[in-house]
C-alpha positions, 0 to 999 in steps of 0.5 A, a space after each residue: 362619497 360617504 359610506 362607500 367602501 375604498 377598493 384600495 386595501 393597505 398593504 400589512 406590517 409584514 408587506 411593509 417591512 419583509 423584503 422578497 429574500 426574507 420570504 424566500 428565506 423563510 420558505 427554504 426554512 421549511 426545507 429540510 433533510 429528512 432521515 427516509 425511514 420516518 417518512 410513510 407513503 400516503 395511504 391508499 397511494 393510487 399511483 403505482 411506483 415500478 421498479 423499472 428502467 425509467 425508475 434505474 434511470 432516476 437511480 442514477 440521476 440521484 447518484 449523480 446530482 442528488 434529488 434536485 426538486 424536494 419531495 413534499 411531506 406534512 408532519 403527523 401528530 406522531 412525529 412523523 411525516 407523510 408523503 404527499 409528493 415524491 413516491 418515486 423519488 423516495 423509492 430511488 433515493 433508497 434504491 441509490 443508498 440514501 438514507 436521507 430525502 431533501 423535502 419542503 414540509 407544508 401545513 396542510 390537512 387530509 384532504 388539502 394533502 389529498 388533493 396536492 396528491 392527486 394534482 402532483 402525480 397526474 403530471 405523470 407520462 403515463 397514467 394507468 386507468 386504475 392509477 387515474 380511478 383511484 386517484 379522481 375518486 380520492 380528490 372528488 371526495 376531498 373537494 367534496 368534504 371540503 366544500 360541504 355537502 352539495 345542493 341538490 340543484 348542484 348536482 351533475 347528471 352522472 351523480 357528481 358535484 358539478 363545481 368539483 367535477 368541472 374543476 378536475 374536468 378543466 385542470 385534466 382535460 377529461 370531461 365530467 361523464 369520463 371522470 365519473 367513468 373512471 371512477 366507477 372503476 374502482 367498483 371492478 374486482 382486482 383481476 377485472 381491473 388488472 385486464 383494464 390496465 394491460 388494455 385488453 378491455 376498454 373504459 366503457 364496457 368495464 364500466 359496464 360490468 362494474 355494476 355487477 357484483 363481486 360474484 358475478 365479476 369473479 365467474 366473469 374473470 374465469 371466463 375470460 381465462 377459460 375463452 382467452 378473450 374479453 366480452 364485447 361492449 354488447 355483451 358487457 350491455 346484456 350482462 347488465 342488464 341481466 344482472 339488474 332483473 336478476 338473470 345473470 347466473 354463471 350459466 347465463 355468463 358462461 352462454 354470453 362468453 362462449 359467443 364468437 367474439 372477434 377479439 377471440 384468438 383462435 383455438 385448435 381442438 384436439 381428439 383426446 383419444 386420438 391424440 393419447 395413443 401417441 403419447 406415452 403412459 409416463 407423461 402426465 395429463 398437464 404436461 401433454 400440451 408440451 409433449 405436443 409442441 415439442 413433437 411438432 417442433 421435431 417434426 417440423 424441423 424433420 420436414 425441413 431438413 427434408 425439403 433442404 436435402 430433395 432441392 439439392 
């Protein structure tokens, strides 16, 4: 029929005349030994690399059989080049003495290298809650950027972009309200997000106390420390809300974390004057606590000498 448009689209000259080992060829020409120390960490790398047995396990695998998958890396306008994937296999390489990483180089801008970033690491076994904050935050950004400013119909209840948000959602199996949780996370002070990562406070009541601000964050964590527990999801509500009408003074949090919690390990209080007597002048206030315990150890081993000796 005149004036409608074929579906077939003809193949180009390089489909024509380049065969399947040209274009193998022509991506192995992109990988390339690269001297470690021109390679920089990308910046802000969310993902932490440790130094530990998984990581001495590593180590040797590349003493043995050398870095079998490349590292990814873009080159900067400075020459040099910029890691994108492969953090703990350049830690490695320089703990097994290596001065060169195998690596394929792509053309990609910022954000495409960000988003790469993200997507290579979350295949991770295990991802801290920080790890995953930092790491969603900086790929909502890049799709964000990419995809231009969203429409104010295109906007998700939790104050997202709904297409970005459902991308990430599907390709990492969080939903979107949980990826927005996370991501306010990164609003924590370091030593907040430092209890989350060692699993003492749960997601949802430390998103609750990212709202509040650096200073009452910061008389929070010497509450903690003081009271060795962590608030309840309540308390953490309370807090809040109490710091949106204004209320919420280090005496209010100070009331709020003195409250029996059940996660509140169990204290033993000691008689100052009591227990001073028998200490001698000589032993300095902060050394009294193991003055103590080892007094109790002695104690405790007399009585059971005691007990051994009287079943005889």
């Amino acid at each position: 029929m005149a004036g409608r448009k074929s579906d077939f689209t003809l193949p180009t000259l390089d489909d024509l005349f380049s065969t399947q080992e040209i274009r193998d060829e022509a991506k192995l020409a992109k990988i390339r030994d690269i001297p470690i120390d021109l390679i920089d960490d990308f910046p802000d790398h969310p993902y932490k690399v440790r130094d530990d047995e998984d990581m001495m396990q590593l180590v040797e695998s590349i003493k043995e059989r050398g870095v079998i998958t490349p590292a990814t890396v873009r080159q900067k306008e400075d020459g040099r080049y910029e890691l994108i994937s492969g953090h703990r296999r350049k830690r490695a390489s320089e703990l097994a003495g290596l001065e060169m990483l195998r690596c394929e180089v792509v053309e990609l801008d910022r954000d495409e290298a960000t988003i790469l970033m993200v997507e290579s690491n979350l295949q991770r076994s295990v991802i801290l809650p920080s790890e995953k904050a930092f790491a969603y935050k900086m790929r909502l950004d890049a799709m964000k950027r990419k995809a231009g400013r969203p429409s104010k119909e295109n906007v998700s209840p939790v104050g997202t972009n709904l297409r970005t948000d459902e991308i990430i959602a599907q390709e990492t199996g969080d939903s979107r309200n949980q990826i927005h949780r996370y991501i306010r996370l990164t609003n924590l002070v370091p030593e907040l997000l430092e209890i989350v990562d060692d699993g003492r406070m749960k997601l949802r009541p430390a998103v609750e106390l990212s709202y509040l601000n650096e200073d009452c964050q910061r008389d929070l964590v010497e509450e903690i420390d003081l009271n060795d527990c962590t608030p309840s999801h309540a308390q953490t509500i309370r807090m809040r809300k109490m710091f949106e009408e204004g209320k919420l003074t280090p005496e209010a949090i100070q009331a709020i974390m003195s409250e029996q919690k059940p996660n509140q390990q169990e204290r033993i209080v000691l008689s100052g004057d009591r227990v001073r007597k028998f200490i001698p002048k000589s032993i300095p206030l902060n050394k009294t606590e193991e003055y103590v315990c080892k007094a109790l150890e002695h104690y405790a081993s007399f009585l059971r000498k005691r007990a051994e000796r009287d079943s005889r």
